[in-house]
C-alpha positions, 0 to 999 in steps of 0.5 A: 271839106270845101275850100271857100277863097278869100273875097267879098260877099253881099251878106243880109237882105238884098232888096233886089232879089228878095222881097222877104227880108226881115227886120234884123236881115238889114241892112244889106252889106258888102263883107270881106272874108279871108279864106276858110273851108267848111264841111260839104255836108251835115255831120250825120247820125251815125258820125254825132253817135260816134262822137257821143259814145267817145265823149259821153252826154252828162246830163243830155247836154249835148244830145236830147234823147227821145222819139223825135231824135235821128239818133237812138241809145241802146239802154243794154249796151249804154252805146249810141246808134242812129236810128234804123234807115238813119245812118246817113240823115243827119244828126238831129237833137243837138245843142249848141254845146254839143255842135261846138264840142263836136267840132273842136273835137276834130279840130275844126270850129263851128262857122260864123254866120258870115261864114255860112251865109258866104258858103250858102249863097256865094258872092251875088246876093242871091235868095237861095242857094241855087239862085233866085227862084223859088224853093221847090221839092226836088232841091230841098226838103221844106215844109213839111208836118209829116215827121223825121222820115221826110228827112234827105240823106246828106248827099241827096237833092243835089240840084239843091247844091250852093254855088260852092257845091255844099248840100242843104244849105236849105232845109233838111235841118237848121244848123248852129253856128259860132255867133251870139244873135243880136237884133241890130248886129248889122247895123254896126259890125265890121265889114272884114272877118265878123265874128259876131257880138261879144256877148249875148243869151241866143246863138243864131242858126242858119238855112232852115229844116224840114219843118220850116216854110219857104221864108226860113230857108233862105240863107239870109234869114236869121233862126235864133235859140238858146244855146241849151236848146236841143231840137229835132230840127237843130243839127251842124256842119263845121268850119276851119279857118285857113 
Protein backbone atom coordinates (compact mmCIF):
# COMPACT_ATOMS: atom_id res chain seq x y z
CA UNK A 1 0.00 0.00 0.00
CA UNK A 2 0.81 3.83 -0.32
CA UNK A 3 1.04 5.97 2.20
CA UNK A 4 -0.87 9.40 1.31
CA UNK A 5 0.13 12.20 3.97
CA UNK A 6 -2.38 14.35 5.57
CA UNK A 7 -3.12 17.77 3.58
CA UNK A 8 -5.26 19.83 1.00
CA UNK A 9 -6.22 18.59 -2.13
CA UNK A 10 -8.33 20.52 -5.08
CA UNK A 11 -11.45 17.86 -5.29
CA UNK A 12 -13.98 18.15 -8.64
CA UNK A 13 -13.88 20.52 -11.45
CA UNK A 14 -10.95 22.69 -11.81
CA UNK A 15 -12.28 25.00 -14.57
CA UNK A 16 -8.88 25.98 -15.29
CA UNK A 17 -7.47 22.54 -16.50
CA UNK A 18 -10.22 20.98 -17.63
CA UNK A 19 -13.13 22.22 -19.87
CA UNK A 20 -15.06 18.57 -19.39
CA UNK A 21 -16.74 19.03 -16.07
CA UNK A 22 -19.71 17.77 -15.77
CA UNK A 23 -22.67 19.01 -13.74
CA UNK A 24 -22.24 16.95 -10.28
CA UNK A 25 -18.20 17.65 -10.63
CA UNK A 26 -19.23 21.32 -9.28
CA UNK A 27 -18.46 22.97 -7.93
CA UNK A 28 -14.60 22.64 -7.40
CA UNK A 29 -13.28 22.90 -3.82
CA UNK A 30 -10.37 22.68 -1.32
CA UNK A 31 -10.69 19.19 0.93
CA UNK A 32 -8.58 18.31 3.96
CA UNK A 33 -7.82 15.09 4.59
CA UNK A 34 -5.99 13.17 7.24
CA UNK A 35 -3.56 10.80 6.44
CA UNK A 36 -4.72 7.15 4.80
CA UNK A 37 -2.73 4.53 2.62
CA UNK A 38 -4.17 2.79 -0.37
CA UNK A 39 -3.42 -0.09 -2.36
CA UNK A 40 -0.65 0.60 -5.42
CA UNK A 41 -2.72 -1.32 -7.49
CA UNK A 42 -6.01 -3.38 -8.70
CA UNK A 43 -6.79 -6.22 -6.43
CA UNK A 44 -6.44 -8.84 -9.54
CA UNK A 45 -8.20 -12.00 -10.66
CA UNK A 46 -6.05 -14.23 -9.02
CA UNK A 47 -6.35 -12.43 -5.56
CA UNK A 48 -10.48 -11.86 -5.73
CA UNK A 49 -10.81 -15.79 -6.66
CA UNK A 50 -8.91 -16.51 -3.75
CA UNK A 51 -10.92 -14.69 -1.71
CA UNK A 52 -14.26 -16.13 -3.20
CA UNK A 53 -12.99 -19.91 -2.67
CA UNK A 54 -12.42 -18.81 1.36
CA UNK A 55 -15.74 -16.89 1.61
CA UNK A 56 -17.88 -18.26 -0.87
CA UNK A 57 -20.32 -16.36 -3.61
CA UNK A 58 -24.29 -17.24 -2.34
CA UNK A 59 -26.36 -16.12 -4.83
CA UNK A 60 -23.60 -14.62 -7.49
CA UNK A 61 -23.66 -11.50 -4.68
CA UNK A 62 -20.54 -10.66 -4.99
CA UNK A 63 -19.16 -11.95 -8.31
CA UNK A 64 -21.29 -12.46 -11.52
CA UNK A 65 -20.06 -15.56 -13.50
CA UNK A 66 -20.21 -15.44 -17.33
CA UNK A 67 -17.91 -15.25 -20.52
CA UNK A 68 -17.13 -11.47 -19.85
CA UNK A 69 -15.64 -12.31 -16.52
CA UNK A 70 -11.64 -12.21 -15.81
CA UNK A 71 -12.32 -14.74 -13.24
CA UNK A 72 -13.74 -18.26 -14.21
CA UNK A 73 -15.26 -21.55 -11.95
CA UNK A 74 -14.06 -24.84 -12.51
CA UNK A 75 -17.62 -26.65 -12.15
CA UNK A 76 -15.60 -30.13 -11.39
CA UNK A 77 -13.83 -28.80 -8.46
CA UNK A 78 -16.66 -25.68 -7.34
CA UNK A 79 -12.96 -23.65 -7.16
CA UNK A 80 -12.53 -20.23 -8.54
CA UNK A 81 -9.80 -19.36 -11.03
CA UNK A 82 -8.56 -16.56 -13.17
CA UNK A 83 -8.85 -16.86 -16.57
CA UNK A 84 -6.11 -18.59 -18.78
CA UNK A 85 -3.21 -15.35 -19.44
CA UNK A 86 -5.52 -13.32 -16.53
CA UNK A 87 -3.91 -13.97 -13.36
CA UNK A 88 -2.29 -10.53 -12.88
CA UNK A 89 -5.29 -8.20 -14.82
CA UNK A 90 -7.67 -7.39 -12.63
CA UNK A 91 -10.60 -8.60 -11.13
CA UNK A 92 -13.64 -7.88 -13.02
CA UNK A 93 -17.68 -8.73 -12.42
CA UNK A 94 -17.64 -7.74 -8.73
CA UNK A 95 -20.36 -5.75 -7.07
CA UNK A 96 -20.09 -3.44 -4.69
CA UNK A 97 -20.91 -5.93 -2.09
CA UNK A 98 -18.19 -8.05 -2.91
CA UNK A 99 -15.56 -4.85 -3.35
CA UNK A 100 -16.56 -4.01 0.68
CA UNK A 101 -16.20 -7.56 1.83
CA UNK A 102 -13.12 -8.22 0.05
CA UNK A 103 -11.58 -5.21 1.74
CA UNK A 104 -12.92 -5.92 5.19
CA UNK A 105 -11.82 -9.29 4.99
CA UNK A 106 -8.04 -8.14 5.18
CA UNK A 107 -8.87 -5.34 7.45
CA UNK A 108 -8.88 -2.58 5.18
CA UNK A 109 -11.97 -0.46 3.83
CA UNK A 110 -12.97 0.66 0.47
CA UNK A 111 -11.92 4.27 -0.21
CA UNK A 112 -13.99 7.32 0.03
CA UNK A 113 -14.32 9.10 -3.31
CA UNK A 114 -12.19 11.95 -1.74
CA UNK A 115 -9.81 9.53 -0.96
CA UNK A 116 -9.36 8.13 -4.34
CA UNK A 117 -9.65 11.34 -6.14
CA UNK A 118 -6.67 12.73 -3.68
CA UNK A 119 -4.55 9.47 -4.66
CA UNK A 120 -5.53 9.86 -8.34
CA UNK A 121 -4.50 13.35 -8.89
CA UNK A 122 -2.54 14.53 -5.81
CA UNK A 123 -3.04 18.03 -4.59
CA UNK A 124 -2.94 20.56 -8.02
CA UNK A 125 -6.20 20.13 -9.50
CA UNK A 126 -5.02 18.20 -12.23
CA UNK A 127 -7.20 16.52 -15.14
CA UNK A 128 -5.29 13.13 -15.27
CA UNK A 129 -3.26 11.25 -13.14
CA UNK A 130 0.07 12.31 -15.09
CA UNK A 131 -0.86 15.95 -15.58
CA UNK A 132 -2.99 17.98 -17.84
CA UNK A 133 -2.42 16.61 -21.24
CA UNK A 134 -4.26 14.43 -23.01
CA UNK A 135 -5.03 10.45 -22.42
CA UNK A 136 -2.87 8.45 -24.71
CA UNK A 137 -2.42 4.76 -25.23
CA UNK A 138 0.97 4.35 -23.82
CA UNK A 139 -0.33 5.62 -20.08
CA UNK A 140 -3.67 3.84 -20.01
CA UNK A 141 -5.92 1.31 -21.37
CA UNK A 142 -9.35 3.53 -22.75
CA UNK A 143 -11.46 3.38 -25.51
CA UNK A 144 -11.33 0.46 -26.56
CA UNK A 145 -14.83 -2.15 -28.21
CA UNK A 146 -12.31 -5.05 -28.87
CA UNK A 147 -13.13 -7.06 -25.43
CA UNK A 148 -11.35 -8.17 -22.00
CA UNK A 149 -8.05 -9.12 -23.88
CA UNK A 150 -7.35 -5.30 -24.27
CA UNK A 151 -7.00 -5.28 -20.53
CA UNK A 152 -2.92 -4.20 -18.89
CA UNK A 153 -1.78 -6.19 -16.00
CA UNK A 154 -1.86 -4.26 -12.98
CA UNK A 155 1.89 -3.15 -13.12
CA UNK A 156 1.82 -2.06 -16.35
CA UNK A 157 1.73 1.50 -18.68
CA UNK A 158 3.56 2.65 -15.68
CA UNK A 159 3.97 6.46 -17.59
CA UNK A 160 0.46 6.37 -16.45
CA UNK A 161 1.44 6.47 -12.96
CA UNK A 162 -0.44 9.33 -10.12
CA UNK A 163 1.71 11.72 -8.63
CA UNK A 164 1.80 9.18 -5.72
CA UNK A 165 3.05 6.45 -8.04
CA UNK A 166 -0.40 4.26 -8.21
CA UNK A 167 -1.44 2.45 -11.49
CA UNK A 168 -4.43 2.98 -13.48
CA UNK A 169 -5.86 5.38 -11.83
CA UNK A 170 -7.42 5.80 -15.26
CA UNK A 171 -8.77 3.40 -17.30
CA UNK A 172 -8.14 -0.27 -17.20
CA UNK A 173 -11.41 -0.89 -14.88
CA UNK A 174 -13.67 1.51 -12.89
CA UNK A 175 -13.40 0.73 -9.19
CA UNK A 176 -16.03 1.03 -6.13
CA UNK A 177 -15.49 3.22 -3.59
CA UNK A 178 -17.23 3.56 -0.03
CA UNK A 179 -19.69 6.55 -1.10
CA UNK A 180 -23.58 6.75 -1.84
CA UNK A 181 -23.73 9.06 -5.05
CA UNK A 182 -25.60 12.23 -4.68
CA UNK A 183 -25.97 14.79 -7.61
CA UNK A 184 -25.22 17.91 -5.41
CA UNK A 185 -23.03 16.47 -2.60
CA UNK A 186 -20.45 19.03 -3.55
CA UNK A 187 -22.69 21.73 -2.84
CA UNK A 188 -22.99 21.36 0.68
CA UNK A 189 -20.30 18.69 2.01
CA UNK A 190 -17.74 19.06 4.64
CA UNK A 191 -14.58 20.33 3.50
CA UNK A 192 -12.20 17.98 6.22
CA UNK A 193 -12.60 13.93 6.29
CA UNK A 194 -15.92 13.41 3.64
CA UNK A 195 -17.31 10.73 4.09
CA UNK A 196 -20.06 11.19 1.69
CA UNK A 197 -24.43 11.37 2.01
CA UNK A 198 -25.65 9.37 4.78
CA UNK A 199 -27.95 7.40 2.74
CA UNK A 200 -28.76 7.01 -1.05
CA UNK A 201 -29.68 4.08 -3.79
CA UNK A 202 -26.06 4.31 -6.30
CA UNK A 203 -22.82 4.07 -4.99
CA UNK A 204 -20.19 6.01 -6.96
CA UNK A 205 -17.01 4.50 -9.14
CA UNK A 206 -14.01 6.13 -10.04
CA UNK A 207 -11.06 6.41 -12.92
CA UNK A 208 -12.92 4.75 -15.93
CA UNK A 209 -11.98 1.21 -17.81
CA UNK A 210 -11.08 -0.18 -20.84
CA UNK A 211 -14.38 0.39 -22.46
CA UNK A 212 -14.86 4.31 -21.65
CA UNK A 213 -13.74 7.48 -23.57
CA UNK A 214 -11.52 9.87 -22.51
CA UNK A 215 -14.03 11.91 -20.56
CA UNK A 216 -14.82 9.24 -18.10
CA UNK A 217 -11.39 8.45 -17.30
CA UNK A 218 -10.39 11.74 -15.51
CA UNK A 219 -10.40 11.07 -11.96
CA UNK A 220 -12.93 13.96 -11.33
CA UNK A 221 -15.67 12.32 -13.38
CA UNK A 222 -17.93 10.85 -11.24
CA UNK A 223 -19.47 6.90 -12.56
CA UNK A 224 -22.30 5.70 -10.42
CA UNK A 225 -24.32 2.26 -9.95
CA UNK A 226 -26.40 0.32 -8.06
CA UNK A 227 -24.47 -1.57 -5.33
CA UNK A 228 -26.06 -5.01 -7.11
CA UNK A 229 -24.19 -4.29 -10.03
CA UNK A 230 -21.79 -6.59 -11.38
CA UNK A 231 -20.17 -5.42 -14.36
CA UNK A 232 -17.13 -6.81 -16.63
CA UNK A 233 -15.77 -2.99 -16.12
CA UNK A 234 -16.26 -2.68 -12.20
CA UNK A 235 -13.48 -3.85 -10.03
CA UNK A 236 -11.61 -2.42 -6.74
CA UNK A 237 -8.46 -1.32 -4.86
CA UNK A 238 -8.71 -0.62 -1.13
CA UNK A 239 -8.19 1.71 1.64
CA UNK A 240 -6.76 2.01 5.18
CA UNK A 241 -6.90 4.84 7.42
CA UNK A 242 -4.18 5.71 9.56
Amino acid sequence: MVLIPAGEFWQGCNKKADSDCEKDEKPGRTVRLSAFKIDKYEVTASRFADFLNREGNPKQKYFLENDYATIVKDHKTGKYRPRESFKKKPANNVSWFGADAYCKSFGKELPTEAQWEKAARGTDGRKFPWGNRGAHYYKLVYGTRFGLEKMAEIDAKEEGFSPYGLNHMSGNIVEWTAYWYSTDYYENATPKDPIGPVIGTMRILKGGSWYSDEIYVRPSYRHSASPEERDNRYGLRCALRQ
